[in-house]
C-alpha positions in Angstrom: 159.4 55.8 81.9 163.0 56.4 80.2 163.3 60.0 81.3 161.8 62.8 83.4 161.4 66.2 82.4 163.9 68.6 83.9 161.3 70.5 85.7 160.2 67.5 87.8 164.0 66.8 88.7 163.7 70.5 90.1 160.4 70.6 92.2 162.0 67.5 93.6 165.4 68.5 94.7 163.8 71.2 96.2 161.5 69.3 98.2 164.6 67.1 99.1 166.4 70.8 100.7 163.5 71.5 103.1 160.8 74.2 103.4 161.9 78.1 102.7 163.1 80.5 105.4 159.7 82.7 107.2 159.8 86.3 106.5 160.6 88.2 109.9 157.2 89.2 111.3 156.0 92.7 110.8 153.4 95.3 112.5 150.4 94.5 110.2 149.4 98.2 110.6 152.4 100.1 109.9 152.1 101.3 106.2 155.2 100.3 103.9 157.6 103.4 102.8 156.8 105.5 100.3 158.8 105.4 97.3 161.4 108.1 97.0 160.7 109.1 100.5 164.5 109.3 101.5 164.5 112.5 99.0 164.3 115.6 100.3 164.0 118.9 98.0 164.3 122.0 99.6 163.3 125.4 97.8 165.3 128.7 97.3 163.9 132.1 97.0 165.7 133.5 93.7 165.4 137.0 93.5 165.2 138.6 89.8 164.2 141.7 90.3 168.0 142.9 88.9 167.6 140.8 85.5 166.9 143.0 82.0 165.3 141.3 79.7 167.2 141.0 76.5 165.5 141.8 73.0 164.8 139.3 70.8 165.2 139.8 67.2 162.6 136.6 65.9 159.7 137.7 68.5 158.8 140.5 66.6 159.2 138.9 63.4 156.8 136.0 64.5 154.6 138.2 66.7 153.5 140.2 63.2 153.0 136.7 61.3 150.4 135.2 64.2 149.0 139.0 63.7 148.6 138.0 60.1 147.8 134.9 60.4 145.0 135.9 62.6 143.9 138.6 60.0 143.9 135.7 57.1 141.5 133.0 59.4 139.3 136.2 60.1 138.8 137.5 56.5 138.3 134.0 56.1 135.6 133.0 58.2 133.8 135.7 57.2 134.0 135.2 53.8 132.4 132.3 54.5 130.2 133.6 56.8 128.8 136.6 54.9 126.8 134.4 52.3 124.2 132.7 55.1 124.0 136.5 57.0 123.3 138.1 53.6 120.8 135.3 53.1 119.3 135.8 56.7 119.3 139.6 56.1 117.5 138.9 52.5 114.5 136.8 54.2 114.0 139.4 57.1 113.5 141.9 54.3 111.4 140.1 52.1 109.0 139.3 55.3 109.3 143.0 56.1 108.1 143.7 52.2 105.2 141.4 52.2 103.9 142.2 55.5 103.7 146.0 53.9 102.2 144.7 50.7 99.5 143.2 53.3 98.7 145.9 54.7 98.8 148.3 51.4 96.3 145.9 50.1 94.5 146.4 53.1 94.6 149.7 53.0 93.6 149.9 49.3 90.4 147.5 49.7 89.5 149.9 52.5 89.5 152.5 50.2 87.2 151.2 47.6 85.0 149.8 49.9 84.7 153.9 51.2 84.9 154.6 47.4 82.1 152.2 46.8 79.9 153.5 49.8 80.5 157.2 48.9 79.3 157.1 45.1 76.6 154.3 45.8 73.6 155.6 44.1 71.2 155.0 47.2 73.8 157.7 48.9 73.9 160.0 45.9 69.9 159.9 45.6 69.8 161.0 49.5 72.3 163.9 49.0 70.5 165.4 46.2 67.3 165.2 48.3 68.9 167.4 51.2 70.0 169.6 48.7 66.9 170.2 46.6 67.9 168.9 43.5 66.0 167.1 41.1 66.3 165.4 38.1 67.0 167.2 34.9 63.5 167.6 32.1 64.4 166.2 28.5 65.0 169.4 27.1 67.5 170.8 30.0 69.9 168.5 28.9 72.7 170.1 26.1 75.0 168.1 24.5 78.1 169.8 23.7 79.7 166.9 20.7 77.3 164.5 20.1 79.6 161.4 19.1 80.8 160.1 22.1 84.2 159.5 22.1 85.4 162.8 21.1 86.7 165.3 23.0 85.0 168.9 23.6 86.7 171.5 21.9 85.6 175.7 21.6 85.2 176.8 18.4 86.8 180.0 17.8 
């Protein structure tokens, strides 16, 4: 071998000065400093009480534009939000509409069905019976107009 690398001419002149000095021993229990723990801070009571607040020229000016701004996100999210709620509002009253046409055509079947029953001819036949009446003769019968589709009229 021509040459060595430099780091084994290292490794080996240190080998040549001996072995490295031993740490002083220390308590294996005791916990190692803290850093910073040479600082000590020590509080003052400030009193200010006495101070005045001095006006501010800008705070109104940027208190009125956050009011604003507030006002435009507002009108804004319910602009947005008045389409579905008119929608929602819209169903609910369309529900509300065909539960009463349910229950108008309930109510109107009812009626025809009492319609039905009250000038059934089995019921008529029975009311005339209580009542005593009979069925006209063919010569109790006048006809006022004898085409049918007109209209009576008096003859002056």
């Amino acid at each position: 071998m021509a040459t060595l690398p430099a780091f084994l001419r290292r490794t080996e002149s240190g080998a040549a000065r001996g072995p490295e000095p031993v740490r002083p021993g220390r308590d294996e229990f005791q916990l190692r400093p803290l850093p910073h723990d040479h600082v000590y801070f020590y509080s003052k009571k400030i009193d200010n009480s006495r101070l005045e607040r001095e006006a501010d020229p800008k705070s109104g000016r940027k208190c009125w534009s956050a009011v604003g701004a507030a006002c435009a996100a507002l009108i804004l999210l319910g602009g947005l939000m008045a389409p579905p709620l008119a929608n929602t509002i819209a169903g609910y009253k369309l529900e509300s509409l065909r539960a009463d046409e349910r229950r108008l055509l309930d109510e109107k079947r009812a009626a025809e069905l009492q319609e039905a029953q009250l000038l059934s001819p089995e019921r008529l036949e029975q009311i005339a019976r209580d009542r005593n009446l009979v069925v006209p003769g063919p010569g109790q019968v006048v006809r006022l107009n004898p085409s049918d589709d007109a209209v009576a009229m008096v003859k002056q």
